[in-house]
Backbone as ProteinMPNN parsed JSONL, in Angstrom:
{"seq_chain_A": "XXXXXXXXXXXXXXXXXXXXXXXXXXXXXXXXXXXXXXXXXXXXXXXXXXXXXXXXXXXXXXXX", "coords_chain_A": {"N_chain_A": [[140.1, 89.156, -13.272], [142.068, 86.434, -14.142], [144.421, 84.492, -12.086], [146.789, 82.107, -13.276], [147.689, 79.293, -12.191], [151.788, 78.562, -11.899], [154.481, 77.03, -12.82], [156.391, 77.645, -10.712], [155.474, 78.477, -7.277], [156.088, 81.089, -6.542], [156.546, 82.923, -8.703], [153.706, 84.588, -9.962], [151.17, 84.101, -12.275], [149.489, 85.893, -15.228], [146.452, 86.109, -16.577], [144.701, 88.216, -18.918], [141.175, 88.898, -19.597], [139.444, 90.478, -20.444], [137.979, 93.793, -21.049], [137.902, 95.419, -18.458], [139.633, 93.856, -16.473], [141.913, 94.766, -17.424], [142.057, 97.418, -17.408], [142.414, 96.946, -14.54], [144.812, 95.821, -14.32], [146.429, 97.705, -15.37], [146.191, 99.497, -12.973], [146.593, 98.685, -11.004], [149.91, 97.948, -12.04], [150.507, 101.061, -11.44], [150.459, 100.958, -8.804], [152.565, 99.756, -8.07], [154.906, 100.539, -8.676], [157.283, 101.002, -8.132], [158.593, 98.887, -7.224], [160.8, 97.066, -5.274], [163.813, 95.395, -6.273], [163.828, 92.098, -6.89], [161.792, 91.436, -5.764], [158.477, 90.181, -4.782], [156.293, 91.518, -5.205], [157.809, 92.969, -8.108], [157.55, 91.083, -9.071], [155.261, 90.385, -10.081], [154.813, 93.183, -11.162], [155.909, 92.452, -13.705], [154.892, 90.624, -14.806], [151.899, 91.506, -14.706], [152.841, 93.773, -16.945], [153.304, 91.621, -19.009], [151.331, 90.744, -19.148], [149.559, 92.837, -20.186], [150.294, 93.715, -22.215], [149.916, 91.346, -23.853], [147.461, 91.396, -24.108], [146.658, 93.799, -25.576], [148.139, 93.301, -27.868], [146.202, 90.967, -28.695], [143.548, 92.539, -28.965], [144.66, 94.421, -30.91], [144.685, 93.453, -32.893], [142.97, 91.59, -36.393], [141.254, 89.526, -36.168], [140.925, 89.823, -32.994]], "CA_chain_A": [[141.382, 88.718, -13.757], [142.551, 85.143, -13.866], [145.523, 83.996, -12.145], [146.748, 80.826, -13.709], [149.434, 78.741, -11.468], [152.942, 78.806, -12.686], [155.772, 76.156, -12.137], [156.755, 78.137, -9.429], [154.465, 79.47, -7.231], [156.206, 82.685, -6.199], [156.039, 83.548, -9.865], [152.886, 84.984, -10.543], [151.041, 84.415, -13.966], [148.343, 86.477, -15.38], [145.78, 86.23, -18.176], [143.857, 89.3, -18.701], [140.452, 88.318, -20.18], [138.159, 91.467, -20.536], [138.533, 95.816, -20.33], [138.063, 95.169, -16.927], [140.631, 93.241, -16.437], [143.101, 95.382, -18.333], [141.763, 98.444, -16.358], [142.73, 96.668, -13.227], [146.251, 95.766, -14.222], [147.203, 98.994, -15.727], [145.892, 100.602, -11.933], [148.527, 97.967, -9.888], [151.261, 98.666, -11.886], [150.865, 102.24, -10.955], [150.244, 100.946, -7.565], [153.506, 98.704, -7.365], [155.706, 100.858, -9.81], [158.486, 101.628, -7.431], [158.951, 98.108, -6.473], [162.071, 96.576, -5.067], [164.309, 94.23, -7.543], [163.803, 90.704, -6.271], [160.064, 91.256, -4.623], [157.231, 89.301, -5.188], [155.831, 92.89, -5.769], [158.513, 93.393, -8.66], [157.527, 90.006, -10.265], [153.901, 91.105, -9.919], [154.277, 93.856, -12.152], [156.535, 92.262, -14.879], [153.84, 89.637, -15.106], [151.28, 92.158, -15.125], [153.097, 94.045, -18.153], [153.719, 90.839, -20.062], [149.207, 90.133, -19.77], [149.199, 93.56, -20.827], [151.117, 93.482, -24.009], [149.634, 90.34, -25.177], [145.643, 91.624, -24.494], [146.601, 94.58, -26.87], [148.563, 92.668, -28.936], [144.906, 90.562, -28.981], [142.56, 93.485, -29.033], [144.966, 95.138, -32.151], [144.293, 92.208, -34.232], [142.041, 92.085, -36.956], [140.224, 88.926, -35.385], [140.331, 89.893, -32.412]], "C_chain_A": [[141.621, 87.324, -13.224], [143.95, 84.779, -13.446], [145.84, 82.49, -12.446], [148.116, 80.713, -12.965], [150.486, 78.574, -12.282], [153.023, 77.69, -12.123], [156.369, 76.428, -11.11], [155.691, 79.26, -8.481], [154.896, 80.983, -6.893], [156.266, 83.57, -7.369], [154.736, 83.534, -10.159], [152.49, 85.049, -12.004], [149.657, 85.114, -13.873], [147.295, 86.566, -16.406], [144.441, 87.255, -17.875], [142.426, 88.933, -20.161], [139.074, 89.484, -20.867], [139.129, 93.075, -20.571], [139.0, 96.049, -19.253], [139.329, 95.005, -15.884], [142.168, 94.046, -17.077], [143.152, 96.576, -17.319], [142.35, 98.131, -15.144], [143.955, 96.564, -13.138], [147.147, 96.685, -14.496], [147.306, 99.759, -14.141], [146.927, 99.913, -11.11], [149.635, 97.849, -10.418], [151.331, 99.886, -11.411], [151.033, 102.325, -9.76], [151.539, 100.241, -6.87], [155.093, 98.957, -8.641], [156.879, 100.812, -9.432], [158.754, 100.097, -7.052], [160.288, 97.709, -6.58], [162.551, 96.037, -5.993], [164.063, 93.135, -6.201], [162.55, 90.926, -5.491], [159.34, 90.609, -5.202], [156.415, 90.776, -6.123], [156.384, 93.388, -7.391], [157.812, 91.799, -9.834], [156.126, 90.029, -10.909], [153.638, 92.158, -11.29], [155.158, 93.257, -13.566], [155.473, 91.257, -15.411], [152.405, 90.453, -15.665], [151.532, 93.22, -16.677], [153.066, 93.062, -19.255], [151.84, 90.663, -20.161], [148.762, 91.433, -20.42], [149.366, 94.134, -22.286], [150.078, 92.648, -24.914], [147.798, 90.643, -25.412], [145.948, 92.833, -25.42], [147.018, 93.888, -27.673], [146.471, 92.053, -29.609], [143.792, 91.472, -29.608], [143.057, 94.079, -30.561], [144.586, 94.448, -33.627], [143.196, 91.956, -34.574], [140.861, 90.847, -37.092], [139.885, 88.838, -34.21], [140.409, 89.48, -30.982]], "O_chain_A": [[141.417, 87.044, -12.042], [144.77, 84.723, -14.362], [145.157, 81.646, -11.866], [149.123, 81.42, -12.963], [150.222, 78.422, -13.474], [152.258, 77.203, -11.291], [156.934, 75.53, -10.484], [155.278, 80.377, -8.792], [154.109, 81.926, -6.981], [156.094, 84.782, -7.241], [154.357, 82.48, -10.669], [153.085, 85.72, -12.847], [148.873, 85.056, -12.926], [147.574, 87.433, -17.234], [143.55, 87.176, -17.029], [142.687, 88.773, -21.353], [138.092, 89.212, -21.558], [140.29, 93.373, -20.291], [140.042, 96.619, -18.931], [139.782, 95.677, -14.958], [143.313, 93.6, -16.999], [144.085, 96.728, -16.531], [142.871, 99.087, -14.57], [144.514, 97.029, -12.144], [148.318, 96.699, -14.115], [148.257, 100.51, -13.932], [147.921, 100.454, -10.627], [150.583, 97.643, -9.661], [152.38, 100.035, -10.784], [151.573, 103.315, -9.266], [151.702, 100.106, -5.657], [155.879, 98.17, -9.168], [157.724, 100.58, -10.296], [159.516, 100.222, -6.093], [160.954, 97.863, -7.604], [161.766, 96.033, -6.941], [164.109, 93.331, -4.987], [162.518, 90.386, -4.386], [159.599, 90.411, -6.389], [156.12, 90.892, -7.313], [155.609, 94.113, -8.014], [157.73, 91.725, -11.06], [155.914, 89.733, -12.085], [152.743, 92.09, -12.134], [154.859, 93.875, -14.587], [155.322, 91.22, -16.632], [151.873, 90.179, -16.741], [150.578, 93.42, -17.429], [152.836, 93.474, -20.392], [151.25, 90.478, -21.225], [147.766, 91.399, -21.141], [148.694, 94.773, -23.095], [149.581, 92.897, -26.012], [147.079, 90.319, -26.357], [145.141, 92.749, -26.345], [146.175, 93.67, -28.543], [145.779, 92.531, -30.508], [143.212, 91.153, -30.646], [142.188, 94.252, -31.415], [144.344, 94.769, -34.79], [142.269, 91.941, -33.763], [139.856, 90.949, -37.795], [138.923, 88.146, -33.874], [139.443, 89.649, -30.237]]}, "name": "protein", "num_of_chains": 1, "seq": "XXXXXXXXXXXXXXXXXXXXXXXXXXXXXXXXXXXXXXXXXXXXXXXXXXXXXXXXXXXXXXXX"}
């Protein structure tokens, strides 16, 4: 998994590039589900949902 720097670094960005990679982010949200509001942990997984959306979104599409 690639983290690409943000504008801010305590925001976390994520671009999920492979299965692999998808596999891994689906297993740390489960791992960081409960997190606080306002944690690094909490921004972690909203970041991780938003790379996971858009690699299905990718994968559903009919190029691909």
């Amino acid at each position: 998994m690639t983290a690409v720097p943000a504008l801010k670094s305590e925001t976390p960005t994520v671009c999920i590039t492979c299965h692999e990679d998808y596999c891994y982010a689906r297993q740390r949200i489960g791992e960081i589900e409960d997190a606080k509001p306002d944690t690094l942990e909490e921004l972690e997984r909203a970041a991780l949902k938003a790379a996971i959306l858009a690699y299905e979104g990718r994968e559903a599409s009919p190029t691909g």
